[in-house]
C-alpha positions in Angstrom: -113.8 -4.1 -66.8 -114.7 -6.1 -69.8 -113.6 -9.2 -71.4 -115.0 -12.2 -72.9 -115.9 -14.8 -69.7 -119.0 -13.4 -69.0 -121.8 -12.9 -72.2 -122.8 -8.5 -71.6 -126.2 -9.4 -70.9 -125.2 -11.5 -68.1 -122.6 -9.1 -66.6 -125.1 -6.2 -67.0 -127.9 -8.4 -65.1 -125.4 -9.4 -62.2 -124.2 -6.0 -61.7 -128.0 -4.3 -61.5 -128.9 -6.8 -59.4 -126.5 -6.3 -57.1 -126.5 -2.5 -57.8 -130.6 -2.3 -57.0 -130.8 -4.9 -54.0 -127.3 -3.1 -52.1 -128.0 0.0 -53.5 -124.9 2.7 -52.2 -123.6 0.1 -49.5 -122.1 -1.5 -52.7 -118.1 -1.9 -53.1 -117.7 -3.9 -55.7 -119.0 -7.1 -57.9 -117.0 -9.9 -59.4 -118.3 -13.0 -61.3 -115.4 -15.9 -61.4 -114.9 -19.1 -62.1 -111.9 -21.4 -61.7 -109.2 -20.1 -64.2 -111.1 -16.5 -64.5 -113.1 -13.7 -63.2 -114.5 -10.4 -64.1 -115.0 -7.2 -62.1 -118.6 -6.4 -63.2 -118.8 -3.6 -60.9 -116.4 -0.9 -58.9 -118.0 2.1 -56.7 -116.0 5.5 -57.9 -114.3 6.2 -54.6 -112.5 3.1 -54.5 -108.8 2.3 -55.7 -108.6 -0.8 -58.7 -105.7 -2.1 -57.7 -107.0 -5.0 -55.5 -105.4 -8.3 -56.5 -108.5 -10.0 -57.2 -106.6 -12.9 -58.4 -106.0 -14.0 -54.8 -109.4 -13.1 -53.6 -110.5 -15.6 -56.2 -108.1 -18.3 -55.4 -109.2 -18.1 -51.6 -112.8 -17.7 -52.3 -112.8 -20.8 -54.7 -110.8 -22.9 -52.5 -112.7 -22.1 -49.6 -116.0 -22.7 -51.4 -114.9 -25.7 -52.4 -113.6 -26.7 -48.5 -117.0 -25.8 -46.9 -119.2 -27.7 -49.6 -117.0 -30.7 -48.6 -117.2 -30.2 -44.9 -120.9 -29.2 -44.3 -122.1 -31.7 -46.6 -124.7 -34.0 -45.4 -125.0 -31.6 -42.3 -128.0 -30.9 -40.5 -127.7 -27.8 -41.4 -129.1 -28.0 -44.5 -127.3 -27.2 -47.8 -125.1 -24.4 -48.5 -126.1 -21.3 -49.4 -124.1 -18.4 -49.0 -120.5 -16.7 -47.1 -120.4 -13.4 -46.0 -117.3 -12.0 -44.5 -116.9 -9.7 -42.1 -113.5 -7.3 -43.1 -112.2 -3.6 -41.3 -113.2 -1.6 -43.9 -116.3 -3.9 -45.3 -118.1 -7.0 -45.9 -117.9 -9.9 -48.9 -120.9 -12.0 -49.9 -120.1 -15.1 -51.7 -122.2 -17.1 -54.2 -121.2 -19.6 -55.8 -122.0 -23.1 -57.8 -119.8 -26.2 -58.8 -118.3 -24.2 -62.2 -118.7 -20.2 -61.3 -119.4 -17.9 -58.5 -120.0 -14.1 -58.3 -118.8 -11.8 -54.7 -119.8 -8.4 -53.9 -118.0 -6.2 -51.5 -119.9 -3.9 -49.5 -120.3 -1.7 -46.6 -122.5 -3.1 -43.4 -125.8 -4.5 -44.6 -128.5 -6.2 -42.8 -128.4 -10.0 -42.5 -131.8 -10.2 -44.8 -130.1 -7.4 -47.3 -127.5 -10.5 -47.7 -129.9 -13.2 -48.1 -131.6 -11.2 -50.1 -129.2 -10.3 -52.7 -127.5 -14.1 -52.2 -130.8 -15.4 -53.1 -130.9 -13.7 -56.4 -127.6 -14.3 -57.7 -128.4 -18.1 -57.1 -131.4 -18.0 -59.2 -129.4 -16.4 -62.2 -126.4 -19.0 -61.9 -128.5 -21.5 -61.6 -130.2 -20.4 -64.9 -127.1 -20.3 -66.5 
């Protein structure tokens, strides 16, 4: 689950992160960008043959879409997606060049703010 997109020390941070704040609820964690991604993290019981490509290409159009349709909103500025799925739940973060989603089991609303909130802070530090 390696390759050259993301420096180690980032991948490694983004995956604890995620790995600490989620804890076992945890599915899976994947930093992309536009062209790219990496799966930073993958719980043992699951298969690896999702097609991540497509998750990628839905999550940055959509990210793109929403940005573009809540701007401006009273609402306030965006912050996060989480979707709700059968088998598990997809938290999306994401800035004008790169994103990062996790997959997990049910959390808490807060548990997703929570763990949203960090990833921001190291994208934006990027």
């Amino acid at each position: 689950m390696e390759n050259d997109l993301l420096a180690p020390e980032s991948a490694d941070q983004i995956a604890t992160l995620c790995r600490t704040a989620i804890g076992d609820s945890l599915r899976s964690v994947t930093y992309f960008t536009r062209d790219d991604f990496e799966q930073l993290y993958l719980r043992g019981d699951l298969e690896q043959d999702a097609d991540l490509m497509d998750f990628i290409g839905h999550e940055w159009q959509d990210f793109k879409n929403t940005q573009n349709a809540y701007s401006g909103s009273e609402l306030g500025e965006y912050k996060f997606t989480v979707r709700a799925f059968e088998n598990g739940y997809l938290v999306r973060v994401a800035t004008d060049r790169e994103g990062v989603f996790a997959t997990t089991d049910s959390l808490t609303l807060q548990q997703y703010e929570e763990v949203a909130t960090a990833i921001s802070e190291i994208l934006e530090e990027r």
